[in-house]
C-alpha positions, 0 to 999 in steps of 0.5 A: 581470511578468517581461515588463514589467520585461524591456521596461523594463529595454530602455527604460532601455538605449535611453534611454542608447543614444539619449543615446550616439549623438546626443552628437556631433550636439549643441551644448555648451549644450543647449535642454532647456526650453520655455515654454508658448508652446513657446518655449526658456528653460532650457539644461544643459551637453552632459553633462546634457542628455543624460542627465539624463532616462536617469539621471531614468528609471531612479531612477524605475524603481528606485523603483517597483520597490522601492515594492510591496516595502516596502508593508505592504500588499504582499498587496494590490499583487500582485493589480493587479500586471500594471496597475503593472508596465505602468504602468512600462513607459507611464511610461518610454515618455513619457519617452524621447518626451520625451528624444528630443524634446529630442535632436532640437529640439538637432540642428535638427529643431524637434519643438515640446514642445507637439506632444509632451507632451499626447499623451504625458501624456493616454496616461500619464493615461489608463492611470492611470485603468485602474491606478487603478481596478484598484488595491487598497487600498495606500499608494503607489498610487491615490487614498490620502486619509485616507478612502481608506485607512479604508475599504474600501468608500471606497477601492472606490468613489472609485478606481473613479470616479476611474479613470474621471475620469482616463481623461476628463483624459487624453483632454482632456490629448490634445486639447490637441495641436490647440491648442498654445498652450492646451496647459498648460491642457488639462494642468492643469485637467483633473487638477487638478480630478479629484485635488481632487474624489476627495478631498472625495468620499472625504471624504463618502463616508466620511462617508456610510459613518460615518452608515450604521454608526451607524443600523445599531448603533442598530437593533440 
């Protein structure tokens, strides 16, 4: 635990250094969006453009700090505490690729942000995959439908195979590096269509589980 946040915390200062040393290469009016063809259309100020994502950074870092403190179920969050942390650290990492995108394309070097993102967001997926199959039941962090959060047994079998499925949407989301103009796609379809289908299966899951309680009290 202590490493993780000793390597975020270094992340965080890292994103303000960047911020620092680039404020004298960028323009007033900063290119800081880029349509799904990777083309500019949204501008900040200097100000802004630099460090909105180090300020965006590190209220997320705050958050997910205090998250596992304020969990009723807290017990159970120290137990995949190592996969959290670390999933912190991937989080930040993604996001000062894309600040750094955004510095560069400012400075003429062009990096397009569909070059970038899916790979960034195929890694964040992937590894939430590995968090979330590792997750105990708690109410910040895996696959908390009203099922999910019922049942043990419920949360056990849709955050294992969910897991499973978002390392699949992070490797597709990666792919999408190769087809830059159908990147958004290969985002979007792929985690859009794994959080729909965890919840109907927690749904029957549950279900199945309430069916099974109710032969087993009639036997009895």
């Amino acid at each position: 635990m202590r490493k993780a946040i000793f390597v975020t915390t270094g992340l965080v200062l890292l994103s303000f250094i960047l911020s620092i040393y680039f404020y004298p290469q960028v323009p007033e009016q900063m290119a800081t969006h880029w349509n799904s063809q990777g083309e500019v259309n949204g501008y900040m100020s200097k100000l802004w453009g630099l460090f909105f994502i180090p300020l965006l950074i590190t209220g997320l870092v705050i958050m997910f700090l205090v998250l596992p403190r304020i969990d009723p179920r807290k017990e159970n969050i120290v137990k995949f505490r190592k996969y959290y942390d670390w999933f912190i650290v991937i989080l930040v990492l993604f996001m000062i690729a894309v600040h750094l995108q955004v510095l560069l394309w400012n400075t003429g070097i062009r990096i397009s942000p569909n070059a970038v993102l899916p790979l960034g967001i195929g890694l964040l997926f992937y590894y939430m995959g590995i968090l979330t199959e590792n997750a105990e039941r708690n109410w910040f962090i895996g696959i908390r439908t009203p099922w999910t959060l019922s049942s043990e047994r419920v949360w056990k079998g849709t955050n294992r195979l969910g897991g499973k499925l978002f390392r699949i949407a992070g490797i597709t989301a990666a792919l999408g590096t190769l087809f830059p103009e159908f990147a958004i796609y290969f985002i979007f379809v792929p985690i859009i269509s794994v959080a729909g289908f965890t919840v109907v299966y927690s749904y029957f899951e549950y279900q199945k589980e309430l069916k099974e309680n109710e032969r087993e009290q009639i036997s009895e």
